[in-house]
N, C-alpha and C positions, 0 to 999 in steps of 0.2 A: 482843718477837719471839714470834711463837705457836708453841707448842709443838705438836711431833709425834710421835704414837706407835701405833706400827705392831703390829698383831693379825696372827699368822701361823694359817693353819687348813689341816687335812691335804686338802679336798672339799668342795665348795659348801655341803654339807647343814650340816656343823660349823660352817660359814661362820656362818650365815644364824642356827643356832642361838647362837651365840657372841654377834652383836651383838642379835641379841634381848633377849641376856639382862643384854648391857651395857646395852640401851635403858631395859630395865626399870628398872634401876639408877639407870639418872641423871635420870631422868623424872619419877619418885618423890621423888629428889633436888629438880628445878628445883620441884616441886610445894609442897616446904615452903619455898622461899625464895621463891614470884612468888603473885601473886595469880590469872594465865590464864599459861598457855604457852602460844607459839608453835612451831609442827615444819615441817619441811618432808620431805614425803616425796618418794619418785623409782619410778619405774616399770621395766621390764626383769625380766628373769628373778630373777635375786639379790636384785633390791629390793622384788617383791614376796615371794618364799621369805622373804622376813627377814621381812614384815610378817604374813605368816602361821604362823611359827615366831614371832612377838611374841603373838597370839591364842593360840597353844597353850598359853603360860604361864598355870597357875594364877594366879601372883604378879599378873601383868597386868589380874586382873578387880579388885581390890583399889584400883586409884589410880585418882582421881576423874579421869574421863576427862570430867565436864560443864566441867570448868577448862583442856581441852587445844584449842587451835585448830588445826587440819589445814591445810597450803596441799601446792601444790605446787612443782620447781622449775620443770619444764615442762608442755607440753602438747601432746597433738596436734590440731590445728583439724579434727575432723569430727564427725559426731551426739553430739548429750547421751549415747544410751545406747550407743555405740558399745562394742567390747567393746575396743578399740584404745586407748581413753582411759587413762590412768596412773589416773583418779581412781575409773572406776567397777572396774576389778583392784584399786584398792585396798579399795574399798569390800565388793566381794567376798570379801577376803582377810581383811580386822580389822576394819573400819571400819562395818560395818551396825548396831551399835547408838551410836555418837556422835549426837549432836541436829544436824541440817541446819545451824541457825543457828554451829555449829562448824566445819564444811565449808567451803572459799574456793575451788573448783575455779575453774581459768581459765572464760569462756565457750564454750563449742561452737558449731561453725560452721550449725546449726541455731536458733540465737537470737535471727537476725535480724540479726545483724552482719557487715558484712567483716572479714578477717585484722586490717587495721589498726584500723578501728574498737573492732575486740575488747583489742587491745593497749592503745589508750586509754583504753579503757570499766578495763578492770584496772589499770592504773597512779592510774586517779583515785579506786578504789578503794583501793587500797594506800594512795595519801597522804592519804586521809580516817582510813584508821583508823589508821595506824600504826603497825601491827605489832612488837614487839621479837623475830627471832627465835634463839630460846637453840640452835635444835638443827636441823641439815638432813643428810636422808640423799642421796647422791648416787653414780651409777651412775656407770661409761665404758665408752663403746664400744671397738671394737678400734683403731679411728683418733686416742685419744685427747680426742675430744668429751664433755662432760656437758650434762647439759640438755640445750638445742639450741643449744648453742654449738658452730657446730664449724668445724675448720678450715679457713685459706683465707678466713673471714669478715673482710669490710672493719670495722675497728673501730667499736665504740660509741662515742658520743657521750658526754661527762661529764655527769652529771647523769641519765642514762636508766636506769630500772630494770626496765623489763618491753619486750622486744624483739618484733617480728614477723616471724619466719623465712617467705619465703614459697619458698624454693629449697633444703629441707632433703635432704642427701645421699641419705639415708637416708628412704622412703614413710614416712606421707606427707608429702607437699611442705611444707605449708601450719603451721606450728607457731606455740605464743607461749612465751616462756621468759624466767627473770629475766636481769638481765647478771651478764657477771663483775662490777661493782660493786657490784648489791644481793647478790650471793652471798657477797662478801668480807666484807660489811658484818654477816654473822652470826656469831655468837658460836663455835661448832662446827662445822663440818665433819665429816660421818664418810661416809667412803669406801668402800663396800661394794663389791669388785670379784672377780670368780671367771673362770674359763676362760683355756684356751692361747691363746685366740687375742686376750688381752688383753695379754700380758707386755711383749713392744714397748714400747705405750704405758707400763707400768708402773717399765719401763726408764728412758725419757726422763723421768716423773716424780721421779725419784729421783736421775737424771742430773744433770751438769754445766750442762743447758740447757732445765731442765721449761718454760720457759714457750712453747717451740716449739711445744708444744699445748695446748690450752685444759683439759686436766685439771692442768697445771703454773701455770694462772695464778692459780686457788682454791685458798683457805688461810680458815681460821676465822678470826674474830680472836682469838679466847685462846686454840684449840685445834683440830687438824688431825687428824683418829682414820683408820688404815686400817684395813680388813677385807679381807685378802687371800687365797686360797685358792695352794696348791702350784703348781698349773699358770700362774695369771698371776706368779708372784711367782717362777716359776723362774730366769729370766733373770737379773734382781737381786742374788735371793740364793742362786739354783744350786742349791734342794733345797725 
């Protein structure tokens, strides 16, 4: 059974700084036990604050980051440099001195591909190289979605791990994102989520019936980490 364990923080800022400094931590860790790590990072307000409170650390520039592979969970399908993308906020944020051949962003709907074809093109990717991954940071919306999984969606097929959203609730339309089943299939989970207007969702996560929403149906497989800020985690735990 994977273990869960929950980080409380008074404000996003401690938030962001808190798992940063967890990140550092265990990063440095998977470094001396793997030959390359695998991560998966996530986009949205908190996901990148963490990833740019992870740059601010000293400690940070010290681990061989030419041994780290970057993916992501999801993506939005519109231009390479689009500022909307998860991977170029992130690249702006930490990530401008990593090597390209370290980078695995989805494709952009400027590539030359359609939604689907793009989802293809990245799944035969993935099963070429085969990825092990040790570590995935992951956002939620206020309706309880990660990635672009979100609810209301007709289930996945067994065996599919990179999906093409082309009716995403939330602009724009057009997304690619892993499923719940490549997401479960990683090692760690950590849960970065901040704001009121998340608590709901954080509720039902924690609830009698998390898997009502797609932030209830993702769990690591050896370990599930939260990062919760005051105001989503009020409802829960009332303070």
């Amino acid at each position: 059974m994977t273990q869960t364990v929950v980080n409380r923080f008074k404000d996003a800022d401690s938030l962001a700084k808190g798992a940063a400094e967890e990140f550092v931590t265990r990063l440095a860790q998977l470094l001396e036990e793997l030959t390359e790590v695998h991560i998966q990072l996530t986009g949205g307000t908190i996901g990148i604050a963490t990833l740019a409170a992870i740059a601010d650390r000293e400690d940070a520039h010290f681990l061989e980051w030419s041994r780290v592979h970057v993916w992501w969970g999801d993506e939005r399908f519109v231009e390479a440099e689009s500022n909307e993308r998860n991977a170029v906020q992130a690249q702006n944020a930490m990530l401008k001195k990593l090597p390209e051949t370290n980078l695995h962003p989805f494709p952009a709907s400027d590539e030359g591909l359609t939604l689907d074809e793009a989802a293809n093109f990245f799944a035969a990717e993935l099963a070429t190289l085969q990825p092990h991954f040790s570590l995935a940071f992951v956002g939620m919306g206020p309706d309880g979605h990660i990635c672009s999984l979100f609810p209301g969606k007709p289930e996945i097929a067994e065996g599919i791990r990179v999906i093409a959203e082309h009716d995403s609730p939330k602009p724009p339309p057009q997304r690619l994102s892993f499923s719940y089943e490549a997401m479960n299939s990683i090692d760690e989970i950590w849960f970065v989520v901040a704001g009121a207007d998340k608590q709901d969702a954080v509720s039902v996560a924690f609830g009698e019936n998390p898997e009502q929403l797609p932030v209830g149906r993702i769990h690591g497989k050896n370990k599930t980490v939260w990062f919760v800020d005051q105001s989503a985690g009020n409802k829960t735990w009332g303070c």
